[in-house]
C-alpha positions as CSV (number, residue, x, y, z in Angstrom):
1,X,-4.8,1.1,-38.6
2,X,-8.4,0.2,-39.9
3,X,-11.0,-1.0,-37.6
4,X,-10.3,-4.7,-38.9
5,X,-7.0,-4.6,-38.3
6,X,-7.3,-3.2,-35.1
7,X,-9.9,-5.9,-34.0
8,X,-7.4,-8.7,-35.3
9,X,-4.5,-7.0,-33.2
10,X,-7.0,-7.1,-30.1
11,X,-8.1,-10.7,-30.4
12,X,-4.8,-11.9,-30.3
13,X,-4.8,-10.9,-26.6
14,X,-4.7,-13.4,-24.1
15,X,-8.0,-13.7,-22.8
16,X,-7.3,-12.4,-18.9
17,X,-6.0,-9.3,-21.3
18,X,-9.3,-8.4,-23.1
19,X,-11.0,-8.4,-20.1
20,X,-9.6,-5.2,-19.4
21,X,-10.4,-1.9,-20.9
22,X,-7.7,0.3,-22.5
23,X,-6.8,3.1,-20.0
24,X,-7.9,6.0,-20.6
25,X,-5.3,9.1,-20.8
26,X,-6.2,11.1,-17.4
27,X,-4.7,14.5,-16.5
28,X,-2.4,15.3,-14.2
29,X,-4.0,16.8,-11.0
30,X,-3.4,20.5,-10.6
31,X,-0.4,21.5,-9.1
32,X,-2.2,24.0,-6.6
33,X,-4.2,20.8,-5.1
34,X,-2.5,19.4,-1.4
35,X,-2.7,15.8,-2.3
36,X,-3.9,13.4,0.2
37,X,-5.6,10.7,-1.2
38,X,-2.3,8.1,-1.9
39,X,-0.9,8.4,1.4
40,X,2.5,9.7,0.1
41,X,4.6,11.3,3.1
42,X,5.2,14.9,2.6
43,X,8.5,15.6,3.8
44,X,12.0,16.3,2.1
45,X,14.5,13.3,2.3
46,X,17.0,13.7,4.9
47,X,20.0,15.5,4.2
48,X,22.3,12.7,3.4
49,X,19.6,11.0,1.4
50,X,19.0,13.1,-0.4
51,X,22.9,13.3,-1.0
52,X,23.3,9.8,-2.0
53,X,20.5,10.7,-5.1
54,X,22.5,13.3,-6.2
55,X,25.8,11.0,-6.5
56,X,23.9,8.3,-8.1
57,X,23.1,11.1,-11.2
58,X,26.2,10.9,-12.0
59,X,26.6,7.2,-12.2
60,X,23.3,7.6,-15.0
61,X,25.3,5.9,-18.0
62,X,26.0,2.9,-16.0
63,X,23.3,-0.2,-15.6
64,X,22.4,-0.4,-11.9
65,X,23.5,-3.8,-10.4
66,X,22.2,-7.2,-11.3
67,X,20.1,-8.7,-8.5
68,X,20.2,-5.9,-6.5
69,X,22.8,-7.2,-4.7
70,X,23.9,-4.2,-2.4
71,X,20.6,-3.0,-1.6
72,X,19.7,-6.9,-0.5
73,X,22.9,-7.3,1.4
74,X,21.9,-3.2,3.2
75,X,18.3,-4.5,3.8
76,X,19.4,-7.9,5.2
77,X,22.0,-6.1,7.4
78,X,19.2,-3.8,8.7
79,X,16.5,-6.2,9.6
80,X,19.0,-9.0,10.9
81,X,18.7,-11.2,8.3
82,X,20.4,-13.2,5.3
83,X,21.2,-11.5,2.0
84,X,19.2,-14.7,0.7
85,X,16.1,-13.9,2.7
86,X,15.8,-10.2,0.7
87,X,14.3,-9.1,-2.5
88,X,14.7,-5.8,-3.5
89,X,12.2,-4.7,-5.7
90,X,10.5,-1.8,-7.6
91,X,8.3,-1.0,-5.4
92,X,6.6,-3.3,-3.3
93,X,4.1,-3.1,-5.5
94,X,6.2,-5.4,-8.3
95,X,7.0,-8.1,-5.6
96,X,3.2,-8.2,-4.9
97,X,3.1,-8.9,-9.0
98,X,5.7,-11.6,-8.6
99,X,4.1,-13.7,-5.8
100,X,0.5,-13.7,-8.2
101,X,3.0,-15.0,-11.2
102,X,5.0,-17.7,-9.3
103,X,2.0,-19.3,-7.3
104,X,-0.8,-19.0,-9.3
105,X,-2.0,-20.5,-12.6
106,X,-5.3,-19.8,-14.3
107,X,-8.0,-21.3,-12.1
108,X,-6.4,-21.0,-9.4
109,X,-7.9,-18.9,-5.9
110,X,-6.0,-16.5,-4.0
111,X,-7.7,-15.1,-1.0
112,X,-7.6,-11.3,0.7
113,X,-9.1,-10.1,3.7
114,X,-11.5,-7.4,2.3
115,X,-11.8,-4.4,2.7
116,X,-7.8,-4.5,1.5
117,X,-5.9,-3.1,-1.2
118,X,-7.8,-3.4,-4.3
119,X,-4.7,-4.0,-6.8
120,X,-4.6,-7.1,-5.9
121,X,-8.3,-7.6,-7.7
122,X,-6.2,-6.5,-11.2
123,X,-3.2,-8.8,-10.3
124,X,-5.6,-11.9,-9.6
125,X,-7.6,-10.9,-13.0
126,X,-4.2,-11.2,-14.8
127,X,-3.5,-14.4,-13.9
128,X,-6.8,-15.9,-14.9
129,X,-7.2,-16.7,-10.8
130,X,-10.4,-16.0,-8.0
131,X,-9.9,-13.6,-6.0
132,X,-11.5,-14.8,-2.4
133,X,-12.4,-11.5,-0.4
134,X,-13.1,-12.4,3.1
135,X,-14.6,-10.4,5.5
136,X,-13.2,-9.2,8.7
137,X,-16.2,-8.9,10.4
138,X,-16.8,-6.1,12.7
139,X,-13.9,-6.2,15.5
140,X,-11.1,-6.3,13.0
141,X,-9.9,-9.7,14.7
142,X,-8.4,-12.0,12.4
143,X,-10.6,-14.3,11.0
144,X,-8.1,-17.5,11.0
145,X,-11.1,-20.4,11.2
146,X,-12.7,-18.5,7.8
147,X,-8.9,-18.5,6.3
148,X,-8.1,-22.1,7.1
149,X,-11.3,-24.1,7.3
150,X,-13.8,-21.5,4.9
151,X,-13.9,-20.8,1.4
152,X,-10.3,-19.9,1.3
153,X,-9.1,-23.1,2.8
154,X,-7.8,-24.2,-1.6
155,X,-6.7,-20.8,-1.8
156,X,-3.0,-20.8,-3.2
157,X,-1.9,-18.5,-0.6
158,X,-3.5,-15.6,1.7
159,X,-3.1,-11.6,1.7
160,X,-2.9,-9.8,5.2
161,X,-2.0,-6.4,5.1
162,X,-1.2,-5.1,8.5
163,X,-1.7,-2.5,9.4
164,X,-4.3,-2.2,7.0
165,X,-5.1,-0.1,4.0
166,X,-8.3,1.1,3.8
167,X,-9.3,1.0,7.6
168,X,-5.4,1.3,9.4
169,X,-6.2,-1.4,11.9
170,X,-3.5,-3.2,13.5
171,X,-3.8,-6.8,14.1
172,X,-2.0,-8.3,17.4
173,X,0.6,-10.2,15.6
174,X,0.7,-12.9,18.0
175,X,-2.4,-13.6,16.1
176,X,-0.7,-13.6,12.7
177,X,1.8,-16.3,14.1
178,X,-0.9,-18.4,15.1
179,X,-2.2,-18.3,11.6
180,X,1.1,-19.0,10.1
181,X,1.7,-21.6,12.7
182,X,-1.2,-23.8,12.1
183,X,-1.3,-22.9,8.0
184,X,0.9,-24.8,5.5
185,X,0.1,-22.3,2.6
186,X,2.1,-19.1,1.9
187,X,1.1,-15.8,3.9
188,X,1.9,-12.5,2.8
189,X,2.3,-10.1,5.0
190,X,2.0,-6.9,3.4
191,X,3.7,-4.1,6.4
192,X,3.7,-1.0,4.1
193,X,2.9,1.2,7.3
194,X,4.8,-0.8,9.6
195,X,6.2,2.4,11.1
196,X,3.5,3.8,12.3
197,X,2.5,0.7,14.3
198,X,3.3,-0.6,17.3
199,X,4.7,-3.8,16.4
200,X,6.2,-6.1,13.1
201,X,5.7,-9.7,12.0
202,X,9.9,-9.5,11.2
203,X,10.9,-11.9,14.4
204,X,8.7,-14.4,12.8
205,X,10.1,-14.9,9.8
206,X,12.8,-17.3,11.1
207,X,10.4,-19.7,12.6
208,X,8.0,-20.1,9.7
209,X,9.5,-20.8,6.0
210,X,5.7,-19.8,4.8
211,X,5.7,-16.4,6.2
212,X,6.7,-13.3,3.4
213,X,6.7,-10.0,4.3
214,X,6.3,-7.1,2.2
215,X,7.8,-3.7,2.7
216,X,7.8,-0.4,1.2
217,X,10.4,3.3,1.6
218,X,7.0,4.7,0.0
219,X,4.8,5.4,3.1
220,X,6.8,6.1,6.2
221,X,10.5,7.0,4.5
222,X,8.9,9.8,1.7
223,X,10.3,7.5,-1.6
224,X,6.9,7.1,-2.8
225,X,8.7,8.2,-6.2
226,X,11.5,6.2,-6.3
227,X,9.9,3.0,-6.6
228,X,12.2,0.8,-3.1
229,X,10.5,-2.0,-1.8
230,X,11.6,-5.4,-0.2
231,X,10.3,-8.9,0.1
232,X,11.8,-11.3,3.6
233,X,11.5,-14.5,3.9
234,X,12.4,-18.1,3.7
235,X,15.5,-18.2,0.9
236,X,14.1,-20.8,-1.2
237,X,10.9,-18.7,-1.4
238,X,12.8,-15.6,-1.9
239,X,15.3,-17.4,-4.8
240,X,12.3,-18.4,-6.9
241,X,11.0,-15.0,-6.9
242,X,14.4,-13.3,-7.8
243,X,14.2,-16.4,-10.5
244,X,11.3,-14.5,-12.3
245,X,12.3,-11.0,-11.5
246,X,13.4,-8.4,-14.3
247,X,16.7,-7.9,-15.3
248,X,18.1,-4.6,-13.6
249,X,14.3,-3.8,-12.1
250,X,15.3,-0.7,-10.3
251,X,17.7,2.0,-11.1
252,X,21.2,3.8,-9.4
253,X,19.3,6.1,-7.8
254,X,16.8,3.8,-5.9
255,X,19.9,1.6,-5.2
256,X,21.7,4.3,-3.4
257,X,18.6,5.9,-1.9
258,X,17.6,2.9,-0.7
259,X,21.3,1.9,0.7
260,X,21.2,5.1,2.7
261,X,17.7,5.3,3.9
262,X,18.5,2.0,5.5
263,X,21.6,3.8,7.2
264,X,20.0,6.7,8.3
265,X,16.9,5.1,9.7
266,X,16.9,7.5,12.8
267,X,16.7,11.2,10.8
268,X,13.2,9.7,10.2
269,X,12.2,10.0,13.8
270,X,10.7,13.0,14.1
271,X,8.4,13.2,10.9
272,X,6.6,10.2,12.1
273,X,6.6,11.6,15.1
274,X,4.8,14.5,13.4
275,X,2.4,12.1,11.4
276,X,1.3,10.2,14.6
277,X,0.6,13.6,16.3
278,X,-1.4,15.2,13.2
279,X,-2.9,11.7,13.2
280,X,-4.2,12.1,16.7
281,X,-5.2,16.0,16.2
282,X,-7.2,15.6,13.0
283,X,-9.0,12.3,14.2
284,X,-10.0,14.4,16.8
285,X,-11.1,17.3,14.9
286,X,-13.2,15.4,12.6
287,X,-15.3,13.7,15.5
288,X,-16.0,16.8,17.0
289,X,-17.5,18.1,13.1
290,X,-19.9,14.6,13.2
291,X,-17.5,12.1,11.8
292,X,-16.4,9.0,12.6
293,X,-13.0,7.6,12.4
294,X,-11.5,4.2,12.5
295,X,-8.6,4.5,15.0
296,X,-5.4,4.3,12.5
297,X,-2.3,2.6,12.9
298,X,-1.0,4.5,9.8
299,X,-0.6,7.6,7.6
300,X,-4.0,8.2,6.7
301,X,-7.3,8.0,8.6
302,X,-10.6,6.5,7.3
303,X,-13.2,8.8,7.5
304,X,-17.4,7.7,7.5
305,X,-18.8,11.1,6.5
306,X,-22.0,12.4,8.2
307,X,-25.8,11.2,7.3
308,X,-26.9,12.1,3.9
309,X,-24.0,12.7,1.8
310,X,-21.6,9.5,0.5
311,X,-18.0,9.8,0.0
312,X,-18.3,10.7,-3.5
313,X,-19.9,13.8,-2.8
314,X,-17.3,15.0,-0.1
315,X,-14.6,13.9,-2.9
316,X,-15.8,16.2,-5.1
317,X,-16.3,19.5,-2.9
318,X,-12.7,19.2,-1.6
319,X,-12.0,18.8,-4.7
320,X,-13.7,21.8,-5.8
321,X,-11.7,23.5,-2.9
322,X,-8.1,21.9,-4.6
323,X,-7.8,19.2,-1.4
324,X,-7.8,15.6,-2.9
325,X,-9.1,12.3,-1.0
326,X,-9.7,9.1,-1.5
327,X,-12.8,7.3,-2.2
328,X,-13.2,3.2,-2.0
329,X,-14.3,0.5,-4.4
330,X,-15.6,-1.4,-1.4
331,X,-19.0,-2.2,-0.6
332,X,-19.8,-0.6,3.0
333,X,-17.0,1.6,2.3
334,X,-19.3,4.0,-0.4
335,X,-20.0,6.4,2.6
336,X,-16.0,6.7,3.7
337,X,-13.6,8.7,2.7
338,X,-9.7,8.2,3.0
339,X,-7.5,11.0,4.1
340,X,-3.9,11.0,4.2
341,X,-2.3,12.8,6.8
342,X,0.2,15.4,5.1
343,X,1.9,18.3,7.0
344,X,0.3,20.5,9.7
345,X,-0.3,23.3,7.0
346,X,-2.2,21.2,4.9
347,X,-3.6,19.2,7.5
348,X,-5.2,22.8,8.5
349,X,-6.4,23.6,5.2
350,X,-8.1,20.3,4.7
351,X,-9.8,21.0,8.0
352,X,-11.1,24.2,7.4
353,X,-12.3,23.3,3.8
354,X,-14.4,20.6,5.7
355,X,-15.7,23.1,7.7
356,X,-16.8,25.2,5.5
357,X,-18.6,22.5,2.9
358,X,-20.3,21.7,6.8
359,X,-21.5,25.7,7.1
360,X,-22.7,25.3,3.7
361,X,-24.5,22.1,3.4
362,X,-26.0,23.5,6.8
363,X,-27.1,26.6,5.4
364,X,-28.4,25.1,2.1
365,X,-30.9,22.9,4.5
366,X,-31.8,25.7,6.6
367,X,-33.4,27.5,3.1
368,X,-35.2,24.7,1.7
């Protein structure tokens, strides 16, 4: 295709599209690095979920059920709900894509408590919308006079994740039912790492129709790769959703995965018991070495590095030693790094690899 052609192609774009670059083609990361920088959980499926993947291979030349249907009726049975309050979805992640495409229309402002999960700046992009980040301010408390009365009182509806991804803080959710409660706009409630926390907004979703929450088998159930996610709420919130939703979104084998996950619930137990422990250990480990932690309610830990270096740079040396973090887009974030806690063999390695970029960033000083 010439260079005109190309250009005419391109310009036919809607305009929220050319705004964004063409992705690049990026490599796959070595398969000798111990990957914690996307907070996958590390652990083997359970037995008899891992069972219920095999059995769904053999149902491959068959399309997976329309709406989801006994997934939905699974989830609601599980969280003592309606089949009609439940959307199944590929991920949570293409739920979080719905909500932008049914509420918002070009103009329009959607507002997120910042730092938060930055695909929501894409999403909003997409949709032509504003993206309203508001600050937490330094106590993690919710800021629910800045939602309501600030500059994201015309905001179509408002993002909470909780706990939170980057920093894992926990918000009492008493406080997210007083939000709701005194709110007539739609809040999302995203409770990816609901499991490691102490508590869920799920007993408030019958006494608020503008309460959706978000939930994911990526984080605390190890699915990360088989895309199950799940929206709750009010019906006629949920039915407009599954209105705009893909024909046969998810496949046999997420279906039945997801179907026995919610069965088997309890084999889970003791590899978040693991994650809360390594959680505690390496928290530990890293203050003692000069860093500071924000106390996590999660799978990962966020991580300010010592004086002198920014995140960046520690990315790269454990990088250089085949341990891979996470760095974020966030201003007052440039000097953090994000750490997902794997298994205690990993966690080990990733310990002693900080330890030894310390000896030598100490040593390296010492000479000049």
């Amino acid at each position: 295709m010439s260079d005109a052609k190309l250009q005419s192609v391109l310009s036919s774009l809607a305009e929220e599209h050319r705004q964004l670059d063409c992705l690049p083609s990026s490599p796959a990361p070595d398969a000798g690095c111990i990957k914690l920088n996307t907070n996958e959980n590390p652990f083997a499926l359970p037995a008899a979920v891992m069972q219920s993947a095999l059995a769904a291979l053999e149902r491959q030349y068959l399309y997976p059920e329309d709406d989801n249907i006994s997934l939905r009726e699974a989830a609601a049975a599980s969280y003592n709900l309606s089949t009609d309050q439940v959307i199944a979805g590929n991920g949570s992640s293409e739920l979080l894509s719905l909500i932008y495409k049914a509420f918002l229309d070009p103009g329009d402002s959607v507002a997120m408590l910042s730092p938060g999960f930055a695909y929501n700046r894409k999403l909003a992009l997409l949709q032509g919308a504003r993206l309203l980040e508001i600050k937490w301010g330094e106590t993690c408390l919710l800021p629910i006079r800045k939602l309501l009365f600030g500059p994201a009182k015309e905001a179509k509806f408002i993002l909470l994740a909780n706990p939170n991804n980057p920093t894992g803080t926990f918000v009492p959710i008493a406080d997210i039912g007083s939000l709701v409660a005194q709110s007539d706009r739609l809040i999302v409630v995203d409770e990816a790492y609901v499991d490691f926390a102490p508590d869920s907004a799920l007993r408030l979703i019958d006494r608020y129709s503008n309460l959706l929450i978000l939930r994911t088998f990526s984080k605390s159930y190890a699915a990360a790769g088989i895309r199950i996610g799940f929206g709750l709420g009010h019906p006629e919130v949920i039915g407009r959703l599954r209105n705009i939703q893909n024909m046969f979104n998810m496949n046999v084998i997420g279906h039945s995965v997801g179907v026995s996950i919610l069965a088997h619930r309890t084999a889970y137990a003791e590899n978040h018991r693991h994650i809360q422990y390594e959680r505690v250990r390496v928290n530990f480990a890293l203050s003692q070495l000069g860093f500071s932690v924000t106390p996590s309610h999660t799978n990962f830990l966020l991580v300010r590095v010592p004086a002198g270096r920014d995140g960046a740079w520690w990315q790269a040396c454990l990088k250089r030693k085949k341990i891979l973090v996470a760095v974020l887009p966030d201003e007052d974030l440039e000097d953090c790094i994000r750490v997902s806690i794997g298994t205690k063999p990993q966690m080990d390695a990733f310990l002693a690899a900080v330890e030894d970029i310390l000896r030598a960033e100490t040593s390296q000083r010492s000479a000049v």
